[in-house]
N, C-alpha and C positions, 0 to 999 in steps of 0.2 A: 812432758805431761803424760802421764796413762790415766787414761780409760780401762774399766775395770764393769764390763757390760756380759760378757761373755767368761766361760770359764778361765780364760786365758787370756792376760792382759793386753792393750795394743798401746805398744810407745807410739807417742806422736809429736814429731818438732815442729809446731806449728810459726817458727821464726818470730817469738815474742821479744820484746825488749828484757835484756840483763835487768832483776831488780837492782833499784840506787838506795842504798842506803840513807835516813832522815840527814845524818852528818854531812854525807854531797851534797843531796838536796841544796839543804840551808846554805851550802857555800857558794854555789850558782847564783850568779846576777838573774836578777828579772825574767831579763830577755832569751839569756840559757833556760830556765826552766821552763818558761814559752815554749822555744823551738822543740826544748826535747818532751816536752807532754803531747804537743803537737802533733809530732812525728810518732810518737810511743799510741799516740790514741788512735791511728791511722792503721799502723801495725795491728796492734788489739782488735780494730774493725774489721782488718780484712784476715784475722786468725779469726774471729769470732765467724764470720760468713762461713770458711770453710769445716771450722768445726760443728757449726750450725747444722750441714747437709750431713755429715758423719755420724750428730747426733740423730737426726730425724731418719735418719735409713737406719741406724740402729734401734732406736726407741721408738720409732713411728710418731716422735711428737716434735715441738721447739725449744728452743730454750730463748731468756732474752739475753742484750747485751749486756746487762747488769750480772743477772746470774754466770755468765760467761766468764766476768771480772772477778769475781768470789770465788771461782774454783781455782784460781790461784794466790798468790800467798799477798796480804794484804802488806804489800810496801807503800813507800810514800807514793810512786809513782800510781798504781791503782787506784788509790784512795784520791789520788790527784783528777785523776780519769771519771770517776766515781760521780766527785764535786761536781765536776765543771761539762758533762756531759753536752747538756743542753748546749751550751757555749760551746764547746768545739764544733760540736755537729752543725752549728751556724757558720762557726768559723772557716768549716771546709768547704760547704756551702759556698759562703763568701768567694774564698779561694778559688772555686771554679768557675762563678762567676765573674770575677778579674782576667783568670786566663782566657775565658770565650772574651772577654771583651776588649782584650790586649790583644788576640789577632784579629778582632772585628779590626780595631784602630792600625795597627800593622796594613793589614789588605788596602783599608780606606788612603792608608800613605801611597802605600806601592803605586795604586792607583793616579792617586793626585800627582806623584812625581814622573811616570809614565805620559799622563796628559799634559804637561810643565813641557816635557822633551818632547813633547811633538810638537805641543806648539811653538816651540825655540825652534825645532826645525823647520817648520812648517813657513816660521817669519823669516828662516834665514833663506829658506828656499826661494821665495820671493821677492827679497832684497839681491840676491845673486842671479837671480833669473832661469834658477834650475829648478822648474814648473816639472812635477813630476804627472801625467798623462796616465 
């Protein structure tokens, strides 16, 4: 991508997704064009955040994420991003609130099975008469 702000252009790789042409697209299951919009819209958000600060230090203003997606070439994948914005932006959402909640449940195990062996020890300790003092 160049930027074309200053007399002198500045190349910049901001690590976007390869466009997919409509013919892949359509040949992807479901659940392929899920994962990879997914992941491709994740990408897009966090190129857009840094190009974001690059714009505003260069132009003194913002741009939004929408605008961000338009300055580059409208493949299926963009226009997929485009669609279903709202939706992803839930979906990550979602996504990180599975992962705080999968080590909340992690922790609450570690715990419960921590307290399970002391108490097996604690009965065997007693059964055997090795009363720890």
């Amino acid at each position: 991508m160049t930027i074309r702000n200053k007399p002198y252009p500045i190349a910049m790789n901001f690590g976007l997704p390869v466009p997919i042409s409509d013919a892949t697209w359509n040949m992807m299951s479901e659940d392929q064009q899920e994962n990879i919009l997914f992941k491709s819209y994740l990408l897009y958000k966090s190129s857009y955040e840094n190009y974001q600060e690059l714009h505003k230090q260069q132009n003194g203003n913002s741009i939004t994420f929408e605008f961000f997606l338009n300055l580059h070439e409208k493949d299926i994948l963009t226009q997929m991003i485009s669609k279903n914005i709202e939706r992803l932006e839930n979906e990550s959402d979602n996504r990180k609130i599975d992962a705080e909640n999968t080590k909340i449940l992690q922790k609450t195990n570690e715990a419960m099975a921590l307290l399970r062996q002391e108490k097996i020890t604690s009965a065997f300790n007693v059964m055997t008469g090795n009363l720890i003092y």
